[in-house]
C-alpha positions in Angstrom: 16.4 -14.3 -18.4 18.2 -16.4 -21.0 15.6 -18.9 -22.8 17.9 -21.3 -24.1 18.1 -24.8 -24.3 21.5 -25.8 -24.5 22.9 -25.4 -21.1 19.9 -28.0 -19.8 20.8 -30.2 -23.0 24.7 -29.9 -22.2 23.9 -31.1 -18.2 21.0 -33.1 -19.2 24.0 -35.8 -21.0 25.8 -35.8 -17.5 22.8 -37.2 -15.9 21.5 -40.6 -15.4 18.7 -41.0 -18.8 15.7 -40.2 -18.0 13.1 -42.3 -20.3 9.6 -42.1 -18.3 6.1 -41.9 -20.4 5.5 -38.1 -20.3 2.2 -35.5 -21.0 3.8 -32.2 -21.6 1.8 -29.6 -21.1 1.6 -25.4 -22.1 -0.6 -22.0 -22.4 -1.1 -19.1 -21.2 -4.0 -20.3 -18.8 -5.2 -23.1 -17.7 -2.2 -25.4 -17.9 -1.6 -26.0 -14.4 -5.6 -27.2 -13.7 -5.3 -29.5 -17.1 -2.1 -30.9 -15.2 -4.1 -31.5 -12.2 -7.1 -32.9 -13.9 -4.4 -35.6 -16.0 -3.1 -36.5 -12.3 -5.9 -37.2 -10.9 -7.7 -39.2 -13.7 -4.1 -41.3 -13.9 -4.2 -41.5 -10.5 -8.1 -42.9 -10.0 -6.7 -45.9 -12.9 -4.1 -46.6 -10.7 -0.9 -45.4 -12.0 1.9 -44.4 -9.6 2.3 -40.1 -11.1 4.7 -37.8 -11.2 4.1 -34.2 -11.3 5.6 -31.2 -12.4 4.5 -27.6 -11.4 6.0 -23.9 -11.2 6.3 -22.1 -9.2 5.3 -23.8 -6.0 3.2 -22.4 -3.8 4.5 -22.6 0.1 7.9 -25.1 -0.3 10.1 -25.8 -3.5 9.0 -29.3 -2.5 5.2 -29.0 -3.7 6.2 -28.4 -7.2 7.0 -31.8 -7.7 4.2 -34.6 -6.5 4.1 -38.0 -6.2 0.4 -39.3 -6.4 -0.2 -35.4 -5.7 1.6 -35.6 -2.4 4.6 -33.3 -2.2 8.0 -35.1 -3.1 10.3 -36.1 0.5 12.7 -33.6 1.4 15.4 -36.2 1.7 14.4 -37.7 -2.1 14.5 -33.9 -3.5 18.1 -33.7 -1.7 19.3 -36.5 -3.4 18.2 -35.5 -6.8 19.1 -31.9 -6.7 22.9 -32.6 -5.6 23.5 -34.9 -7.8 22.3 -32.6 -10.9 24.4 -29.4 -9.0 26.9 -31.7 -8.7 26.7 -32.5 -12.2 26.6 -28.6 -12.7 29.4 -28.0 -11.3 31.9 -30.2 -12.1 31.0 -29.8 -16.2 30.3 -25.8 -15.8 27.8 -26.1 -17.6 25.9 -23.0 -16.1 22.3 -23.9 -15.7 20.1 -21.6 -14.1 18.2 -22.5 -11.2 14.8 -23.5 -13.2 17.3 -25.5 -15.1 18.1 -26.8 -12.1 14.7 -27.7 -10.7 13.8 -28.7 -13.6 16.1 -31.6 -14.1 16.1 -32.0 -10.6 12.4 -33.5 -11.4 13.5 -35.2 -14.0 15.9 -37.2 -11.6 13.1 -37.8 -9.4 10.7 -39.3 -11.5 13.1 -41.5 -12.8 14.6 -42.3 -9.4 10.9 -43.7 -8.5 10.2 -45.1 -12.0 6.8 -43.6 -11.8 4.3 -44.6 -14.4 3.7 -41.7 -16.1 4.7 -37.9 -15.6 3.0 -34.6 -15.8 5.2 -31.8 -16.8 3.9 -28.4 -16.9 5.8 -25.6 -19.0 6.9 -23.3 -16.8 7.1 -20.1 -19.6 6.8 -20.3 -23.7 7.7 -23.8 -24.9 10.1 -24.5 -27.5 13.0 -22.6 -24.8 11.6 -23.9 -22.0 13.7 -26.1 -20.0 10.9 -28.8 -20.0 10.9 -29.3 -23.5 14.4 -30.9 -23.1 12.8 -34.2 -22.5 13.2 -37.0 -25.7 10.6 -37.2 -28.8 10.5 -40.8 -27.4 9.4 -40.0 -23.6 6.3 -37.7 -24.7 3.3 -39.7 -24.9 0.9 -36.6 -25.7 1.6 -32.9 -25.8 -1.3 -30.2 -25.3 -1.9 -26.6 -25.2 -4.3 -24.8 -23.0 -5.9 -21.2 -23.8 -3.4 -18.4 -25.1 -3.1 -14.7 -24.7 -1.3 -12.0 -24.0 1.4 -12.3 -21.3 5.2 -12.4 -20.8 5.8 -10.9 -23.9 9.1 -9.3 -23.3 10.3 -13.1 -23.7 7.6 -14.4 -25.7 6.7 -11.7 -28.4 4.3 -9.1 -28.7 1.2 -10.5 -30.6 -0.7 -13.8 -29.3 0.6 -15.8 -32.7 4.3 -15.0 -32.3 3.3 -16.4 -28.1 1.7 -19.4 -29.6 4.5 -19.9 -32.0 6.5 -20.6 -28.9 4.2 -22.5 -26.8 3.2 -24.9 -29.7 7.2 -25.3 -30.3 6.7 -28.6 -27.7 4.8 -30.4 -30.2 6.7 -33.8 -31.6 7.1 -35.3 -34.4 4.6 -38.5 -34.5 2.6 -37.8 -31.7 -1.0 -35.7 -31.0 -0.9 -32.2 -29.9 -4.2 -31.7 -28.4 -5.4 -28.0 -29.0 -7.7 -26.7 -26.3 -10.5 -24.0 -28.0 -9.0 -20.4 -28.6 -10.4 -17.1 -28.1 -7.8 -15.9 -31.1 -8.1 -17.6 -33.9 -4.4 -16.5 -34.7 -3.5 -19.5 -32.4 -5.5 -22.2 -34.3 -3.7 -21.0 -37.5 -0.2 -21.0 -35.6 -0.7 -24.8 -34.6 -2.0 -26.1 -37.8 1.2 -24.6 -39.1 3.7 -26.0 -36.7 2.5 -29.5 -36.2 2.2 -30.2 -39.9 6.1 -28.9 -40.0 7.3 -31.2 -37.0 4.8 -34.2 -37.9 3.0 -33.8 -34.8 -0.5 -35.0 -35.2 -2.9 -31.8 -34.2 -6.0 -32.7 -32.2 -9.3 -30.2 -31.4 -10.5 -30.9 -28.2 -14.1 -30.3 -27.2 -15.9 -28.9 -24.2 -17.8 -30.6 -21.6 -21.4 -29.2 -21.8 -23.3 -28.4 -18.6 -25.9 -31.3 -18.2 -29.1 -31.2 -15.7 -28.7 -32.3 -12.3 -29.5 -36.0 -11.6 -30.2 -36.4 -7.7 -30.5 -40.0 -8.6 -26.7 -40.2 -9.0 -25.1 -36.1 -8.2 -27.2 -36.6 -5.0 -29.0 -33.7 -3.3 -28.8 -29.8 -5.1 -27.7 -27.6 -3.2 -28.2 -24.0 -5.5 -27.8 -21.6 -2.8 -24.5 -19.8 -2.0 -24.3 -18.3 1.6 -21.0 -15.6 2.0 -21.1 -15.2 6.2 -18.5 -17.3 7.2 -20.3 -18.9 9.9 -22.9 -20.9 7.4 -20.5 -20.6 4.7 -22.0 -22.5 1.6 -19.6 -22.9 -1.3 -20.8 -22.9 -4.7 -21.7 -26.6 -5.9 -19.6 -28.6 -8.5 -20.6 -28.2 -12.1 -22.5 -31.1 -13.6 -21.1 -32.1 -16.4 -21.2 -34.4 -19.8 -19.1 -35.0 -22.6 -18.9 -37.7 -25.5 -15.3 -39.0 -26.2 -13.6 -40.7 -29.0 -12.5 -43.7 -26.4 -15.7 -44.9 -24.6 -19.7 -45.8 -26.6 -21.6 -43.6 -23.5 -21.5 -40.2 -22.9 -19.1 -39.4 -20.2 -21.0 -37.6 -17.2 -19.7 -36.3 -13.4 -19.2 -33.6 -11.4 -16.8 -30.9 -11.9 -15.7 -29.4 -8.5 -13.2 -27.1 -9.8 -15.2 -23.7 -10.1 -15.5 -21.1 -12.9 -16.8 -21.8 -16.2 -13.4 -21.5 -18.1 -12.8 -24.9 -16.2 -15.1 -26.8 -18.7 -12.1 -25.7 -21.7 -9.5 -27.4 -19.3 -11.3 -30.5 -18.3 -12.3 -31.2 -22.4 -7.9 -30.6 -22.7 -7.3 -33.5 -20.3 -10.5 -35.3 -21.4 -9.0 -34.8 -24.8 -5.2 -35.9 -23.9 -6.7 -39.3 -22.2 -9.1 -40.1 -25.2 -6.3 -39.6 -27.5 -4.3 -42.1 -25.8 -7.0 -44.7 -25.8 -7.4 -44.7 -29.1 -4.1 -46.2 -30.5 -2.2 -43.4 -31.9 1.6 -44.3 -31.5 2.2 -42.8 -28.7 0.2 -45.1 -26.6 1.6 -47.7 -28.7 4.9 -47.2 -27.9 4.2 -48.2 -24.4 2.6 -51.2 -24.1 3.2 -52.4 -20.7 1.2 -49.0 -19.3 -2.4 -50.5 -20.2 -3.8 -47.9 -20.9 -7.0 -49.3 -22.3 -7.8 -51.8 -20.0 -6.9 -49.5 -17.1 -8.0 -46.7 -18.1 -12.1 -46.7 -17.8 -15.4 -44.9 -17.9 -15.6 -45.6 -14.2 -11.9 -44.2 -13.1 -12.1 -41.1 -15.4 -15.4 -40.2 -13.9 -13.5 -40.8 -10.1 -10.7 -38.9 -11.1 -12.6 -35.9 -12.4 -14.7 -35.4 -9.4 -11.7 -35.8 -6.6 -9.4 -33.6 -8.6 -7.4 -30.6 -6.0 -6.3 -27.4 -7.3 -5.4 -24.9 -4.7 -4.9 -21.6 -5.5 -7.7 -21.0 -8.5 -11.3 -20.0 -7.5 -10.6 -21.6 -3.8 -12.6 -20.9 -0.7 -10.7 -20.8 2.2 -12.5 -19.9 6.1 -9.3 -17.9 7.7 -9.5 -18.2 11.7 -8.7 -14.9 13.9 -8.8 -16.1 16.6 -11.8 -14.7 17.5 -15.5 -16.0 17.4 -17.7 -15.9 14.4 -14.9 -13.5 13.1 -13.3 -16.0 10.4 -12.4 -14.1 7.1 -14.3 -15.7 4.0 -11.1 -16.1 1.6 -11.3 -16.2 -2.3 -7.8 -17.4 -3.3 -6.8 -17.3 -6.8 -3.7 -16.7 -9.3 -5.1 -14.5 -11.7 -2.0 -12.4 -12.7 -3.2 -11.2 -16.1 -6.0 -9.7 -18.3 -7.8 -12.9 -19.6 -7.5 -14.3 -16.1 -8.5 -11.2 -13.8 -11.6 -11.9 -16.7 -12.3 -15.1 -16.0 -12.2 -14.2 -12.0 -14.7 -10.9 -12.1 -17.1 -13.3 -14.4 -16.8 -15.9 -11.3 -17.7 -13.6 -8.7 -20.2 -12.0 -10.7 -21.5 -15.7 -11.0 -20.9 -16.0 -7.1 -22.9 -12.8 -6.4 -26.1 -14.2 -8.7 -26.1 -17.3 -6.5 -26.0 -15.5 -3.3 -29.2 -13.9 -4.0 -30.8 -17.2 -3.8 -29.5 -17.9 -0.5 -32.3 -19.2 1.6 -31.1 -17.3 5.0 -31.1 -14.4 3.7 -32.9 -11.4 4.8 -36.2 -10.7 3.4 -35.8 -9.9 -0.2 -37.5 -7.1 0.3 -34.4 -5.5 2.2 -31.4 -4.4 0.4 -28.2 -6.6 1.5 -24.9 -5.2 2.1 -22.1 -7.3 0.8 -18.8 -6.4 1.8 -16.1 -7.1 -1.3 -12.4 -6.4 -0.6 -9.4 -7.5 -2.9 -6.0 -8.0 -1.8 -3.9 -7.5 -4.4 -0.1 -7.5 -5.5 1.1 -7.5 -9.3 4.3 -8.6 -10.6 6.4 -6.0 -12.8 5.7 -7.6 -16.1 6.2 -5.0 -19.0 4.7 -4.5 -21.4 1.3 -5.9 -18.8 0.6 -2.8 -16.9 -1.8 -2.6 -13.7 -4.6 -1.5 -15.4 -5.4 -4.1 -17.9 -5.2 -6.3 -15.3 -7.4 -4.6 -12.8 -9.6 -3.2 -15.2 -11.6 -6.5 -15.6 -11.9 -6.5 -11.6 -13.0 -2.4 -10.8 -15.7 -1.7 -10.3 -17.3 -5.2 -9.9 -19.8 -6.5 -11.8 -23.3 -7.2 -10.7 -25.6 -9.6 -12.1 -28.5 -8.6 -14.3 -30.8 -6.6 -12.1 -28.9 -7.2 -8.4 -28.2 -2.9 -7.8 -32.0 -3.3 -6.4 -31.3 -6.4 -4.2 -27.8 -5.9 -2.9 -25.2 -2.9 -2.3 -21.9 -4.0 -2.6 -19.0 -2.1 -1.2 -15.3 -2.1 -2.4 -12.3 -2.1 -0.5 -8.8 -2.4 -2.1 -5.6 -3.7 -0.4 -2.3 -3.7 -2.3 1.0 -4.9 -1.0 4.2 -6.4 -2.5 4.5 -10.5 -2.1 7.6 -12.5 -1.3 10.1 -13.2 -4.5 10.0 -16.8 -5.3 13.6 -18.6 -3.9 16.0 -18.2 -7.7 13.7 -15.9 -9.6 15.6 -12.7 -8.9 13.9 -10.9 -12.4 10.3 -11.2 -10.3 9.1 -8.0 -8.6 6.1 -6.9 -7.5 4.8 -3.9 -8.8 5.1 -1.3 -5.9 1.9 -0.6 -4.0 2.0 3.3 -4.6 2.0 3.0 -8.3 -1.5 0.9 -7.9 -3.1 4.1 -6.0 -4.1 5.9 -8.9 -5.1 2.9 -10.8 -8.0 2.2 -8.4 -8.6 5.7 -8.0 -9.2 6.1 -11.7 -11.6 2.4 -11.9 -13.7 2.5 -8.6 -13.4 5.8 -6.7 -15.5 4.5 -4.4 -13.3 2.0 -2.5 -11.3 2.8 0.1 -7.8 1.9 0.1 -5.1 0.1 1.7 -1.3 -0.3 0.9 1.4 -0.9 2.4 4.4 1.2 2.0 6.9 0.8 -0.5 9.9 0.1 1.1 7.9 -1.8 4.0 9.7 -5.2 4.8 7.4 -7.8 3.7 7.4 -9.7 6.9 3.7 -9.2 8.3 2.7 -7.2 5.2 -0.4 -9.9 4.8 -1.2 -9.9 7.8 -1.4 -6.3 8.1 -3.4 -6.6 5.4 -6.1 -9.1 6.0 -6.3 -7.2 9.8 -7.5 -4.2 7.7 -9.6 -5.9 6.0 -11.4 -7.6 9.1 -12.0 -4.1 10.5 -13.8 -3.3 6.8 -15.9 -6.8 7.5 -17.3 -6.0 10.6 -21.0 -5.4 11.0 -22.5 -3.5 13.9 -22.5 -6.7 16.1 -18.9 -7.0 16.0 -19.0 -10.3 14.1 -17.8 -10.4 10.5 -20.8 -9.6 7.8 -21.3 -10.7 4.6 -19.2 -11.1 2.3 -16.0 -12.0 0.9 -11.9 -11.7 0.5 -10.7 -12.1 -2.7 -6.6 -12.9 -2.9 -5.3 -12.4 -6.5 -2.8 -10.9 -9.1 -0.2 -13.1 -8.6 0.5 -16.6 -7.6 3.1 -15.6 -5.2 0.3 -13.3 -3.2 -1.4 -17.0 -3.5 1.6 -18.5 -1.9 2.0 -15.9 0.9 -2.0 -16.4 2.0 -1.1 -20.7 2.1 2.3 -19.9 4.1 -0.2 -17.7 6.5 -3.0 -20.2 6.2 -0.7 -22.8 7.9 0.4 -20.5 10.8 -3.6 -19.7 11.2 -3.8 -21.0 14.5 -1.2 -19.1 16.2 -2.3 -15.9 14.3 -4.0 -14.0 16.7 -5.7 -10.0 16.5 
């Protein structure tokens, strides 16, 4: 991989100008949930948004949204030729994120949306979205950092932060989510004072009682049988902000604590633009503060999507009370396969207060499998980021109240279309890793030079048989999907096929 900007810069002057009001956003973690968060706030004040993520999850389409619905095949089409038309003729040689990249570009200016959302796909200051003009950015922010790609990015978290804070401009806010290494604070304080950015702590949402008056009813318990499946309730939150004289409450419905450091980013990014720094200034005809209200931030907070991270998903099987209880999320590196084992320790402490329970007098079974792939990513290795996940972690005084038993599936995910250098770690190298973390799971993986057509499914039909209680109907318990986003993709690809899969 070549991290370069001047073959996007060389095609970028062969295309039609692209000159929309742009929040550019990077990190380690968390950028793609701040991005959906932004979307859905701009959205709920009625702005027309356009949004850029990577890498997709089931098409190439769904990594660019319009209003958060996948961009039209024949509008993609017509963007794409013209920049591989562009491309070709100039010989420019842009590779294919490149590509997609300006390729979304095109389309947001083709539909003059209102404002876009651009997520980094890797680093920042090479990455092919920080081609976009000083004069299109309207705020710039960085989620939390940490070790990861750092054959391209460096080998300590301030050289990685060095490159993701290298999309800060000169004259507008760079909002700084908080930082588990102080290294990064240090790196940004350095580089926005260089560029002339202005550099902007944001603040975290604290956890506020529940209000029945306005959350409605509280629903505590967590149930993990898929036939009264409860999921975990949204997070009540409250934050004060710069921009509005009342403290900001709703509820959060993305899951996971770490959540609460992404919301205060895009809380953060929208105060900042409401109170007039240039950047909002340079676009009058957006609105902003008269658009932009107590009321539609609250809205868009509590109907924001994010598919993928911490998402319960009921998988049918085509047979009764036999649906697999699916935990679907992206973690594909130490701080995140962290974040995850803290959720399901969480998950597991609300389960015990499930009111259908059996008599807490009787030890419960809970049947935990993961099914796992890991990208090659050197130097990452499998077991920092499995180590966080083996053995699983109970709450504080649950080995009386419930026995929980492991079962590991590995298998290799599909290559994302034009990513060639992505490869999944191969299944018999993650053997020993298990082996050497929870001895006591048994073990699943598909062969190493197994096509990957029906791998999943070969996999979640293993894990079904694990599932099974003495009745024949699925126990309790759950699935969880991780290690890579592409696993992530596969499981949605499957998910839509459900009804036609069949035991």
């Amino acid at each position: 991989m070549d991290l370069s900007l001047d073959r996007i810069r060389n095609l970028l002057a062969f295309l039609p100008r692209y000159n929309r009001p742009t929040c550019h956003i990077a990190g380690t973690n968390g950028k793609g949930s701040v991005s959906a968060y932004l979307t859905s706030i701009l959205r709920a004040s009625s702005y027309r948004v356009g949004r850029y993520n990577s890498p997709h999850l089931v098409s190439v389409y769904d990594c660019i949204t319009i209003d958060d619905v996948p961009v039209a095949p024949a509008v993609y089409s017509e963007a794409r030729n013209r920049v591989e038309k562009a491309n070709s003729e100039h010989g420019t040689g842009a590779t294919s994120f490149e590509v997609l990249t300006l390729t979304a570009l095109q389309v947001f200016q083709d539909l003059q949306v209102d404002i876009a959302v651009m997520e980094v796909g890797m680093g920042g200051r090479l990455d092919a979205t920080n081609v976009i003009p000083d004069h299109c950015i309207l705020v710039s922010a960085l989620t939390s950092v940490d070790l990861d790609h750092q054959a391209f990015l460096g080998n300590t978290v301030a050289e990685i932060a060095r490159e993701k804070v290298g999309i800060a401009r000169p004259g507008r806010p760079f909002i700084l989510a908080p930082q588990k290494h102080t290294s990064v604070n240090l790196v940004a304080q350095e580089v926005c004072e260089k560029v002339g950015a202005e550099l902007v702590q944001a603040l975290v949402p604290s956890i506020r009682p529940w209000d029945e008056a306005t959350d409605g009813p509280r629903r505590v318990a967590v149930s993990l049988t898929a036939e009264r499946f409860l999921p975990p309730e949204p997070q009540p939150i409250q934050i004060n902000l710069r921009c509005f004289t009342e403290p900001l409450q709703a509820l959060l419905p993305l899951q996971g604590k770490h959540q609460l450091t992404n919301l205060g980013t895009a809380l953060w990014m929208i105060s900042t633009l409401l109170v007039a720094l240039p950047s909002a200034n340079s676009w009058p005809t957006l609105n902003l503060k008269t658009r932009i209200t107590p009321q539609t931030v609250h809205d868009g907070i509590q109907s924001t999507v994010w598919n993928g991270r911490l998402s319960f998903h009921k998988l049918p099987t085509g047979q009764e009370k036999q649906d697999l209880l699916v935990l679907a999320d992206g973690a594909h590196n130490p701080a995140s396969s962290t974040t995850l084992s803290a959720y399901i320790t969480d998950v597991f402490a609300r389960v015990l207060s499930d009111p259908w329970s059996t008599s807490s007098a009787e030890k419960r079974s809970i049947t935990l499998t993961y099914i796992l792939s890991l990208s090659h990513s050197p130097p990452k290795t499998p077991l920092q980021t499995l180590t966080p996940l083996l053995p699983p972690t109970l709450p504080a005084h649950a080995s009386s109240k419930i026995d929980v038993k492991v079962n590991v599936a590995f298998l290799r995910f599909t290559p994302p279309e034009g990513m060639p250098w992505v490869k999944s770690v191969p299944p018999s190298k993650l053997r020993s890793v298990v082996a050497s973390l929870c001895p006591e799971a048994q073990v699943w993986s598909a062969a190493d030079d197994a096509p990957l057509d029906g791998q999943l499914k070969e996999a979640l039909e293993w894990t079904k048989e694990r599932h099974l209680s003495g009745d024949g109907t699925v126990g309790e318990g759950m699935v969880v999907l991780a290690g890579s986003l592409y696993l992530v993709a596969d499981f949605y690809r499957l998910l839509r096929e459900s009804a036609a899969w069949r035991s």
